[in-house]
N, C-alpha and C positions, 0 to 999 in steps of 0.2 A: 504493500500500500504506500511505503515511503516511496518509495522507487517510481512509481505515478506520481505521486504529487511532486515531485524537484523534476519530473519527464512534462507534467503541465505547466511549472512556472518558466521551465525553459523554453518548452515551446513557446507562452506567450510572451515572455521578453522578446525572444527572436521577432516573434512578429509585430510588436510593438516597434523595435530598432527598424524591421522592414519598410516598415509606415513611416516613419519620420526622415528615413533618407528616401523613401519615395518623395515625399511633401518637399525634400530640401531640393533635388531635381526636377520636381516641376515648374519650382517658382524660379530657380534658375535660368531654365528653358521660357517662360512666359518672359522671364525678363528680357533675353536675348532678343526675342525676337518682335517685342515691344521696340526696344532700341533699335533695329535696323531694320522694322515697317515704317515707324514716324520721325525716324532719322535724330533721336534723343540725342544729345550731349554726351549725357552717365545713365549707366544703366538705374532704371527705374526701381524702388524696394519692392517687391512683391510680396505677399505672408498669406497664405493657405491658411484658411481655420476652419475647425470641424477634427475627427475624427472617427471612425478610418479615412485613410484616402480616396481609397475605393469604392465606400459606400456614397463619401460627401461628394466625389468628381459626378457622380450618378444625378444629382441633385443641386450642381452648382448654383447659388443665390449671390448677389452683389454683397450680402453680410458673409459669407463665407471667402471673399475674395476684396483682397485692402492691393493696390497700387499708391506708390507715393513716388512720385519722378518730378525732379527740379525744371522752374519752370522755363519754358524755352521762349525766346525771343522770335517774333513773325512779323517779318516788314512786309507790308501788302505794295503794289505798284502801282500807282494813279496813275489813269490812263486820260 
């Protein structure tokens, strides 16, 4: 019976650790390519919330999804 329970809590560290470097690759990747669609300066912060990843990407909500990127300068051309 010991032998299952330290076989359960390892299991679910592991997949806990899985989830949080999924989450840290995603917002990585959202950032990337935030920055070289709308041609940013610095990469934008991104920060995923919710937990799991898997279950929250299923269901993404503007509360579950925070961007912070510095603001960028836009000269318009009068014509």
């Amino acid at each position: 019976m010991r032998k299952l329970l330290i076989g359960v809590v390892v299991l679910a560290a592991l997949l806990v650790t899985a989830d949080r470097i999924s989450v840290a690759v995603a917002e990585n990747q959202i950032s990337n390519r935030l920055t070289s669609a709308y041609g940013l300066p610095s990469k934008p912060g991104v920060t995923i919330t919710g937990f799991p990843l898997r279950l929250t990407s299923v269901h993404v909500t503007p509360d579950g999804l925070r961007i912070a990127a510095a603001a960028r300068h836009v000269q318009f051309a009068r014509s």
